[in-house]
N, C-alpha and C positions, 0 to 999 in steps of 0.2 A: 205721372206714375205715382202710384200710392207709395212706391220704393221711396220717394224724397221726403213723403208727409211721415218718415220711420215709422213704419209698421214692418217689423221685421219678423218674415213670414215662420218662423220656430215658434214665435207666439203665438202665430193662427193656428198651429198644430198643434202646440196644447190645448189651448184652448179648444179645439175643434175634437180632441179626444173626449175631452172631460165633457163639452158637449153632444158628444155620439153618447156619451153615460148617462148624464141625464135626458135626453130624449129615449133611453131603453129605460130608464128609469119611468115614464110617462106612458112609454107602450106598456107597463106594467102595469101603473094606476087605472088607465082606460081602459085596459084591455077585463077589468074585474066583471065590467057590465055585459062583457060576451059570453059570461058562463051558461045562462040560458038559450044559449044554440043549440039547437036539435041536430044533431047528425049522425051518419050513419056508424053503424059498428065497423072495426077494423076490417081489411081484407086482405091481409096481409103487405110483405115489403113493397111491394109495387101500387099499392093503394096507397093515394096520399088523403088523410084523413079528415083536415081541417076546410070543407069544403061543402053547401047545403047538399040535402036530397033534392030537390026539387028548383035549380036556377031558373029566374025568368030574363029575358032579353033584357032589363034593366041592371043586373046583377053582373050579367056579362060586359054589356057597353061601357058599364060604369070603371071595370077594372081595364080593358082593354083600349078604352080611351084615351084614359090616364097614365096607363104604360106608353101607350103611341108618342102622348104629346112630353111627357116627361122623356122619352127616347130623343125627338127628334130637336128637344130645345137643347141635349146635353151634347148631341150629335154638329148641331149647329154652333156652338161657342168653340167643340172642337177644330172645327173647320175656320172659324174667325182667328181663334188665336195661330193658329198656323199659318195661315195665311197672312194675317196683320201684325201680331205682335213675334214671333218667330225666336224670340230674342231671352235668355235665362235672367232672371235678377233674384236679390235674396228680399225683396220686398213683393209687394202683391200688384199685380197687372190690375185696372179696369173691370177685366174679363174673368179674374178670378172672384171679384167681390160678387159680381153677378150672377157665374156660375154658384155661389156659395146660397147665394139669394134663392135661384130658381132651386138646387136640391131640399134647400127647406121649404119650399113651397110644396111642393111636390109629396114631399114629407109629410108633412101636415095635408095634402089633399088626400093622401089615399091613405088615413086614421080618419077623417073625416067619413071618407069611399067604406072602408071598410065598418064603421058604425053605421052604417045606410044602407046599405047591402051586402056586408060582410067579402060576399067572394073575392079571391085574387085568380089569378089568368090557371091558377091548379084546376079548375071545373074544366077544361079542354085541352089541355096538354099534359104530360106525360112528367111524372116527378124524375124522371131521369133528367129530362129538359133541364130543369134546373140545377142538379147537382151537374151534370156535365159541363154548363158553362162556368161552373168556378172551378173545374179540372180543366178545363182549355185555358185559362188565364191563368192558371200554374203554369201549363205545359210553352205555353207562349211565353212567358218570364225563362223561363229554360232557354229556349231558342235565342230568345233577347241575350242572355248575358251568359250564351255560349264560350265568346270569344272572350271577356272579358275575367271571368270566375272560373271558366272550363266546366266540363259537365258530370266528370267523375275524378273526382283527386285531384282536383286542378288540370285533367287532359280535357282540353278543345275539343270536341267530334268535327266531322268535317266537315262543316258547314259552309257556305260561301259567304262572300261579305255583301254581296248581293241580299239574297235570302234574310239576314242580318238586318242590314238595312230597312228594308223593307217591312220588318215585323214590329222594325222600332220606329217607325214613319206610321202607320197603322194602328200598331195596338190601341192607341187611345181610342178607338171606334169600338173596337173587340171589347176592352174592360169594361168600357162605358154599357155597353151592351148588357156585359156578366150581370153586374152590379144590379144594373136598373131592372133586365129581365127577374132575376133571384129577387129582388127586392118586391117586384109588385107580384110574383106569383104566390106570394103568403097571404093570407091576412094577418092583421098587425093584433097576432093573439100572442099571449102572455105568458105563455108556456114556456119554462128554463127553454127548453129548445127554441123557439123562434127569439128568446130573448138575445140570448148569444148571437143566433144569426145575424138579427137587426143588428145587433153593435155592431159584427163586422164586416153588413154593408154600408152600415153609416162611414166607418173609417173608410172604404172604398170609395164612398161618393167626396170624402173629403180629400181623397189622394189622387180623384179625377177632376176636382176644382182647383186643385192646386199646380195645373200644368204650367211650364215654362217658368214656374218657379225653383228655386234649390234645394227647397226641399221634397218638391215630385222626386227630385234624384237621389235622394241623402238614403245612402247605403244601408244606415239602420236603421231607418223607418221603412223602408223598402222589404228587407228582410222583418222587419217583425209583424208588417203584413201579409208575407209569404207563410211563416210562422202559425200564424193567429187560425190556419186552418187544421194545423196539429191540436190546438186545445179546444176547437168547435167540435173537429170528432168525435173526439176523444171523450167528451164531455156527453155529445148527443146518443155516441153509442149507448154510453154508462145507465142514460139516463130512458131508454129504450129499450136494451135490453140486461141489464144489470152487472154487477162485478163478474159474471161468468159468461159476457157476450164477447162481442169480438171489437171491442177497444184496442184491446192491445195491437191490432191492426193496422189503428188507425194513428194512436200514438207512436209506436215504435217505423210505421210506413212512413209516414212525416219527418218525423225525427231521421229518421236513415237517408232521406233526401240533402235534410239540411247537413249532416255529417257528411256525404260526400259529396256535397255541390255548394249547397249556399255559404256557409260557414267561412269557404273559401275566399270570398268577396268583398271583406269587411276588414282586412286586414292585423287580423288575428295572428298569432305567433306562432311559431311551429309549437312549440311547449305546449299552448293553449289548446291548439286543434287534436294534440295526441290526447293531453285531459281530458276532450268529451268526446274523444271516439273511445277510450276507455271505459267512462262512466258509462255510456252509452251500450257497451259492451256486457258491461256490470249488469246492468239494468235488466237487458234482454234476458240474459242466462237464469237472473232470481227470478223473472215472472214466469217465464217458461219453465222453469224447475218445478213450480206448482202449479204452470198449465198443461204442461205437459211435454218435453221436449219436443217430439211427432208433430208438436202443431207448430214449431217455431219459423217455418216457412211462410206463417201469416207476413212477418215481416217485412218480404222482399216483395210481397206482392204490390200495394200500392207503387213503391219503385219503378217495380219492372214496366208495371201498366204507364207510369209517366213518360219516365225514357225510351217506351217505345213509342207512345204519341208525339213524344218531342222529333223522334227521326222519322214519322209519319208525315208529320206536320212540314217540317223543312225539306223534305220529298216532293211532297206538293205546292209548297211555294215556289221551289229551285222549277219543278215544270212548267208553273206557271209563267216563271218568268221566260223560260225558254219560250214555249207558246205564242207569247206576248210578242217577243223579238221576231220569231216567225212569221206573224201575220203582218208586222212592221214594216220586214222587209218586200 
Protein backbone atom coordinates (compact mmCIF):
# COMPACT_ATOMS: atom_id res chain seq x y z
CA UNK A 1 0.00 0.00 0.00
CA UNK A 2 1.32 3.36 -0.88
CA UNK A 3 -0.36 4.16 2.82
CA UNK A 4 3.19 2.70 4.30
CA UNK A 5 5.55 4.47 1.61
CA UNK A 6 3.54 8.09 3.55
CA UNK A 7 2.02 9.62 0.97
CA UNK A 8 -0.66 11.05 2.86
CA UNK A 9 -3.60 11.30 0.68
CA UNK A 10 -4.47 15.58 1.95
CA UNK A 11 -1.34 15.98 -0.20
CA UNK A 12 -2.79 14.35 -3.20
CA UNK A 13 -5.62 16.70 -2.90
CA UNK A 14 -3.81 19.65 -2.98
CA UNK A 15 -1.76 18.93 -4.99
CA UNK A 16 -4.46 17.60 -7.32
CA UNK A 17 -6.44 21.12 -6.91
CA UNK A 18 -3.58 23.08 -7.78
CA UNK A 19 -3.20 20.58 -10.62
CA UNK A 20 -6.88 20.67 -12.03
CA UNK A 21 -5.42 24.75 -12.20
CA UNK A 22 -2.98 24.37 -13.98
CA UNK A 23 -4.29 21.99 -16.60
CA UNK A 24 -7.31 24.77 -16.90
CA UNK A 25 -4.54 26.87 -17.15
CA UNK A 26 -3.24 24.86 -20.39
CA UNK A 27 -6.76 24.45 -21.69
CA UNK A 28 -6.44 28.20 -21.87
CA UNK A 29 -3.01 28.40 -23.65
CA UNK A 30 -4.06 25.68 -26.27
CA UNK A 31 -7.17 26.45 -26.65
CA UNK A 32 -5.85 30.20 -28.46
CA UNK A 33 -5.23 28.21 -31.81
CA UNK A 34 -9.15 27.17 -31.92
CA UNK A 35 -10.20 30.86 -32.54
CA UNK A 36 -10.31 30.21 -36.24
CA UNK A 37 -13.29 27.68 -35.94
CA UNK A 38 -16.09 28.38 -38.23
CA UNK A 39 -19.31 27.96 -36.61
CA UNK A 40 -22.53 28.44 -36.78
CA UNK A 41 -24.47 31.68 -35.29
CA UNK A 42 -26.42 31.22 -32.02
CA UNK A 43 -29.87 29.64 -31.87
CA UNK A 44 -30.68 30.31 -29.01
CA UNK A 45 -30.86 28.50 -25.17
CA UNK A 46 -31.30 25.10 -26.36
CA UNK A 47 -28.47 25.34 -29.05
CA UNK A 48 -25.38 24.41 -27.88
CA UNK A 49 -22.91 26.52 -29.72
CA UNK A 50 -19.40 25.19 -29.74
CA UNK A 51 -19.80 22.54 -32.24
CA UNK A 52 -18.77 22.35 -36.43
CA UNK A 53 -21.37 22.89 -39.35
CA UNK A 54 -20.59 20.15 -41.14
CA UNK A 55 -19.19 16.81 -38.67
CA UNK A 56 -17.74 14.06 -40.76
CA UNK A 57 -17.67 10.26 -39.27
CA UNK A 58 -14.16 10.95 -38.06
CA UNK A 59 -15.09 14.01 -35.90
CA UNK A 60 -17.68 11.85 -34.31
CA UNK A 61 -15.76 8.38 -33.74
CA UNK A 62 -13.03 10.42 -32.44
CA UNK A 63 -15.13 11.99 -29.53
CA UNK A 64 -17.28 9.13 -28.96
CA UNK A 65 -14.52 6.67 -28.74
CA UNK A 66 -12.77 8.36 -26.40
CA UNK A 67 -15.77 8.97 -24.01
CA UNK A 68 -16.46 5.03 -24.33
CA UNK A 69 -13.07 4.03 -23.37
CA UNK A 70 -12.38 6.74 -20.92
CA UNK A 71 -15.93 5.56 -19.28
CA UNK A 72 -15.43 2.04 -19.31
CA UNK A 73 -11.59 2.09 -17.77
CA UNK A 74 -13.10 4.55 -14.81
CA UNK A 75 -16.01 2.08 -14.69
CA UNK A 76 -13.57 -0.83 -14.35
CA UNK A 77 -11.18 0.45 -11.43
CA UNK A 78 -14.68 1.19 -9.79
CA UNK A 79 -15.46 -2.23 -9.73
CA UNK A 80 -11.79 -3.41 -8.77
CA UNK A 81 -11.58 -1.39 -5.92
CA UNK A 82 -14.70 -2.60 -4.54
CA UNK A 83 -14.38 -5.70 -4.96
CA UNK A 84 -10.40 -5.98 -4.06
CA UNK A 85 -9.56 -3.35 -2.04
CA UNK A 86 -12.95 -2.58 -0.08
CA UNK A 87 -11.04 -1.24 2.75
CA UNK A 88 -10.68 3.07 3.82
CA UNK A 89 -6.94 4.19 4.50
CA UNK A 90 -5.58 7.96 4.72
CA UNK A 91 -2.93 6.96 2.20
CA UNK A 92 -3.42 6.05 -1.55
CA UNK A 93 -4.46 2.40 -2.60
CA UNK A 94 -2.58 0.92 -6.02
CA UNK A 95 -5.83 1.66 -7.65
CA UNK A 96 -5.82 5.24 -6.89
CA UNK A 97 -2.31 5.96 -8.49
CA UNK A 98 -3.72 4.37 -11.59
CA UNK A 99 -6.89 5.69 -11.68
CA UNK A 100 -5.13 9.22 -11.23
CA UNK A 101 -2.86 7.97 -14.17
CA UNK A 102 -5.69 6.90 -16.58
CA UNK A 103 -7.89 10.46 -16.00
CA UNK A 104 -4.88 12.22 -17.10
CA UNK A 105 -4.42 10.23 -20.00
CA UNK A 106 -7.62 10.67 -21.00
CA UNK A 107 -7.19 14.33 -20.38
CA UNK A 108 -4.48 14.93 -22.47
CA UNK A 109 -6.25 12.47 -25.13
CA UNK A 110 -9.24 14.41 -25.81
CA UNK A 111 -7.12 18.21 -26.09
CA UNK A 112 -5.19 16.07 -28.36
CA UNK A 113 -9.14 14.87 -29.99
CA UNK A 114 -10.12 17.99 -29.81
CA UNK A 115 -7.24 19.88 -31.84
CA UNK A 116 -7.84 17.04 -34.54
CA UNK A 117 -11.25 17.42 -34.81
CA UNK A 118 -12.50 19.62 -32.52
CA UNK A 119 -16.13 18.03 -31.88
CA UNK A 120 -17.17 16.62 -28.42
CA UNK A 121 -20.29 14.21 -28.11
CA UNK A 122 -22.58 18.02 -28.20
CA UNK A 123 -22.89 17.41 -32.29
CA UNK A 124 -25.54 14.44 -31.29
CA UNK A 125 -26.99 14.93 -27.98
CA UNK A 126 -28.95 17.33 -26.42
CA UNK A 127 -27.24 20.18 -24.14
CA UNK A 128 -29.56 19.36 -21.48
CA UNK A 129 -27.82 15.79 -21.47
CA UNK A 130 -25.27 17.43 -20.01
CA UNK A 131 -26.34 19.80 -17.55
CA UNK A 132 -28.80 17.15 -16.16
CA UNK A 133 -26.19 14.75 -15.16
CA UNK A 134 -24.47 17.29 -12.85
CA UNK A 135 -28.11 17.80 -11.35
CA UNK A 136 -28.61 14.03 -10.89
CA UNK A 137 -25.18 13.92 -8.96
CA UNK A 138 -26.36 16.87 -6.79
CA UNK A 139 -29.66 15.24 -6.33
CA UNK A 140 -28.03 11.81 -5.52
CA UNK A 141 -25.56 13.45 -2.84
CA UNK A 142 -29.02 14.50 -1.30
CA UNK A 143 -30.31 10.96 -1.11
CA UNK A 144 -26.91 9.83 0.05
CA UNK A 145 -26.44 11.99 3.03
CA UNK A 146 -30.37 12.04 3.75
CA UNK A 147 -29.84 10.19 6.89
CA UNK A 148 -26.85 11.70 7.99
CA UNK A 149 -27.19 15.95 7.45
CA UNK A 150 -31.13 15.63 6.99
CA UNK A 151 -32.60 17.14 4.10
CA UNK A 152 -34.19 20.43 5.29
CA UNK A 153 -33.00 21.90 8.69
CA UNK A 154 -31.43 18.84 9.69
CA UNK A 155 -35.10 16.81 9.32
CA UNK A 156 -34.43 13.20 7.67
CA UNK A 157 -37.24 12.75 4.72
CA UNK A 158 -38.27 9.24 4.76
CA UNK A 159 -36.17 7.58 3.17
CA UNK A 160 -35.40 3.78 3.83
CA UNK A 161 -32.06 2.56 4.73
CA UNK A 162 -32.24 0.31 2.05
CA UNK A 163 -32.70 2.99 -0.80
CA UNK A 164 -29.73 4.62 1.29
CA UNK A 165 -27.63 2.01 0.84
CA UNK A 166 -27.79 1.30 -2.24
CA UNK A 167 -27.34 4.87 -3.67
CA UNK A 168 -24.10 4.97 -1.72
CA UNK A 169 -22.98 1.24 -2.95
CA UNK A 170 -23.69 2.76 -6.70
CA UNK A 171 -23.02 6.29 -6.86
CA UNK A 172 -19.49 5.82 -7.82
CA UNK A 173 -20.82 4.40 -11.39
CA UNK A 174 -23.35 7.43 -11.57
CA UNK A 175 -20.59 10.34 -10.72
CA UNK A 176 -18.13 8.71 -12.68
CA UNK A 177 -20.52 8.72 -15.39
CA UNK A 178 -21.63 12.78 -14.74
CA UNK A 179 -18.06 13.68 -14.79
CA UNK A 180 -16.74 11.82 -17.75
CA UNK A 181 -20.02 12.33 -19.84
CA UNK A 182 -19.96 16.61 -19.16
CA UNK A 183 -16.31 16.23 -19.51
CA UNK A 184 -16.05 14.83 -23.21
CA UNK A 185 -19.31 16.60 -24.41
CA UNK A 186 -17.23 20.09 -24.60
CA UNK A 187 -14.45 20.75 -26.66
CA UNK A 188 -11.60 21.69 -24.67
CA UNK A 189 -12.17 25.51 -25.81
CA UNK A 190 -11.06 28.32 -23.71
CA UNK A 191 -13.87 30.39 -23.00
CA UNK A 192 -14.39 31.79 -19.11
CA UNK A 193 -17.22 29.25 -19.48
CA UNK A 194 -15.69 25.98 -20.39
CA UNK A 195 -12.89 27.21 -18.34
CA UNK A 196 -14.61 27.03 -15.08
CA UNK A 197 -16.37 23.98 -16.20
CA UNK A 198 -13.12 21.98 -16.95
CA UNK A 199 -11.82 22.95 -13.31
CA UNK A 200 -14.71 21.45 -11.90
CA UNK A 201 -14.58 18.38 -13.75
CA UNK A 202 -11.02 18.04 -13.17
CA UNK A 203 -11.68 18.31 -9.25
CA UNK A 204 -14.58 15.59 -10.10
CA UNK A 205 -12.25 13.11 -11.69
CA UNK A 206 -9.90 13.83 -8.90
CA UNK A 207 -12.60 12.90 -6.17
CA UNK A 208 -13.61 9.81 -8.23
CA UNK A 209 -9.77 8.64 -8.19
CA UNK A 210 -9.59 9.06 -4.80
CA UNK A 211 -12.20 6.26 -3.62
CA UNK A 212 -11.70 4.13 -0.54
CA UNK A 213 -9.56 6.80 0.52
CA UNK A 214 -10.40 9.51 3.64
CA UNK A 215 -10.40 11.97 1.81
CA UNK A 216 -13.29 10.69 -0.91
CA UNK A 217 -15.22 11.18 2.60
CA UNK A 218 -13.72 14.41 4.26
CA UNK A 219 -16.93 16.42 4.86
CA UNK A 220 -15.28 19.71 3.43
CA UNK A 221 -13.91 18.74 0.51
CA UNK A 222 -17.20 16.98 -0.13
CA UNK A 223 -19.13 20.05 0.48
CA UNK A 224 -16.99 22.43 -1.32
CA UNK A 225 -17.50 20.14 -4.38
CA UNK A 226 -21.28 20.35 -3.93
CA UNK A 227 -20.52 24.24 -3.58
CA UNK A 228 -18.31 24.78 -6.67
CA UNK A 229 -21.64 24.42 -8.70
CA UNK A 230 -22.96 27.76 -6.96
CA UNK A 231 -20.07 29.74 -8.52
CA UNK A 232 -19.99 27.81 -11.99
CA UNK A 233 -23.60 29.29 -12.48
CA UNK A 234 -23.34 32.01 -11.27
CA UNK A 235 -20.28 32.93 -13.08
CA UNK A 236 -21.67 31.37 -16.51
CA UNK A 237 -25.03 32.99 -16.31
CA UNK A 238 -23.09 36.45 -15.66
CA UNK A 239 -21.09 35.84 -18.31
CA UNK A 240 -23.97 34.80 -20.96
CA UNK A 241 -26.21 36.95 -20.20
CA UNK A 242 -24.97 39.90 -18.11
CA UNK A 243 -25.58 41.65 -14.69
CA UNK A 244 -29.37 41.81 -15.66
CA UNK A 245 -29.79 37.84 -16.45
CA UNK A 246 -30.86 35.42 -14.28
CA UNK A 247 -27.72 34.74 -11.99
CA UNK A 248 -29.13 35.57 -9.17
CA UNK A 249 -31.02 32.25 -9.61
CA UNK A 250 -28.42 30.34 -9.73
CA UNK A 251 -26.39 31.98 -6.99
CA UNK A 252 -29.02 32.43 -4.46
CA UNK A 253 -30.78 28.66 -5.67
CA UNK A 254 -27.37 27.03 -4.52
CA UNK A 255 -26.83 28.90 -1.80
CA UNK A 256 -30.40 28.15 -0.32
CA UNK A 257 -29.66 24.51 -0.68
CA UNK A 258 -26.48 24.59 1.20
CA UNK A 259 -28.38 26.90 3.90
CA UNK A 260 -30.91 24.31 4.52
CA UNK A 261 -29.10 21.06 3.83
CA UNK A 262 -25.49 20.90 3.50
CA UNK A 263 -24.26 23.44 5.92
CA UNK A 264 -25.74 20.98 8.35
CA UNK A 265 -23.14 18.22 7.88
CA UNK A 266 -19.82 19.73 8.70
CA UNK A 267 -20.37 20.34 12.05
CA UNK A 268 -20.84 23.96 12.26
CA UNK A 269 -22.36 25.67 15.43
CA UNK A 270 -25.74 26.81 16.00
CA UNK A 271 -24.32 30.54 16.11
CA UNK A 272 -22.69 29.84 12.96
CA UNK A 273 -25.60 28.35 10.87
CA UNK A 274 -27.94 31.34 12.14
CA UNK A 275 -24.86 33.76 10.78
CA UNK A 276 -25.24 32.70 7.25
CA UNK A 277 -28.85 31.97 7.00
CA UNK A 278 -28.85 35.65 7.98
CA UNK A 279 -26.36 37.09 5.66
CA UNK A 280 -27.96 34.87 3.31
CA UNK A 281 -31.15 36.51 4.07
CA UNK A 282 -29.41 39.97 3.83
CA UNK A 283 -28.16 39.22 0.54
CA UNK A 284 -31.48 38.05 -0.98
CA UNK A 285 -33.63 41.13 0.11
CA UNK A 286 -30.53 43.86 -1.25
CA UNK A 287 -30.52 42.16 -4.73
CA UNK A 288 -34.07 41.76 -5.18
CA UNK A 289 -34.59 45.37 -3.86
CA UNK A 290 -33.03 46.30 -7.20
CA UNK A 291 -34.26 43.37 -8.96
CA UNK A 292 -37.32 43.66 -8.26
CA UNK A 293 -39.07 42.05 -5.30
CA UNK A 294 -41.94 40.17 -7.87
CA UNK A 295 -39.02 38.22 -9.18
CA UNK A 296 -37.55 37.02 -5.69
CA UNK A 297 -39.28 33.51 -6.34
CA UNK A 298 -36.20 32.86 -8.69
CA UNK A 299 -34.77 31.74 -5.47
CA UNK A 300 -36.63 28.72 -4.42
CA UNK A 301 -36.75 27.55 -7.78
CA UNK A 302 -33.56 25.63 -8.27
CA UNK A 303 -34.50 24.18 -4.65
CA UNK A 304 -37.65 23.08 -5.34
CA UNK A 305 -36.71 21.37 -8.66
CA UNK A 306 -33.77 19.44 -6.51
CA UNK A 307 -35.91 18.25 -3.66
CA UNK A 308 -38.30 17.20 -5.77
CA UNK A 309 -35.86 15.06 -7.92
CA UNK A 310 -34.33 13.77 -4.74
CA UNK A 311 -38.03 12.16 -3.62
CA UNK A 312 -38.33 11.17 -7.32
CA UNK A 313 -35.28 9.47 -7.31
CA UNK A 314 -35.67 7.47 -3.85
CA UNK A 315 -39.24 6.62 -5.09
CA UNK A 316 -37.77 4.69 -7.68
CA UNK A 317 -35.12 3.23 -6.07
CA UNK A 318 -37.36 2.18 -2.86
CA UNK A 319 -39.54 0.37 -6.10
CA UNK A 320 -36.97 -0.92 -7.56
CA UNK A 321 -35.91 -2.58 -4.79
CA UNK A 322 -39.27 -3.93 -4.01
CA UNK A 323 -39.41 -5.37 -7.70
CA UNK A 324 -36.08 -6.82 -7.26
CA UNK A 325 -37.36 -8.85 -3.98
CA UNK A 326 -40.42 -9.80 -6.02
CA UNK A 327 -38.95 -11.49 -8.90
CA UNK A 328 -36.61 -13.14 -6.13
CA UNK A 329 -39.03 -14.59 -4.48
Amino acid sequence: MLNDLRHPVRYVVLFGVLGSALLTGLVWLLGQRLQGIVLLPDQGASWYYWKLPDPTVWTRVSAWLGYALHQLASWGLIYYAQTRVRRYTTGLHPVNVIALAVNGFFIALHTVQTHLFYDGLAQDVSIFSSQGSVVLLLVVVLVMENKRRGMLLTWSAPISTEVTRLARKYHGYLFSWAAIYTFWYHPMEATSSHLIGFFYMFLLLLQSSLMFTSAHTNRWWTLMLELLVAVHGTIVAVMNSGPDGMWPMFLFGFVAIFVLTQMHGVGLGKAARWWIAAVFAVAVVTVYSWRGLPRIDEVIRIPAIEYLLAAVLALLLWAGIRVAKLMRR
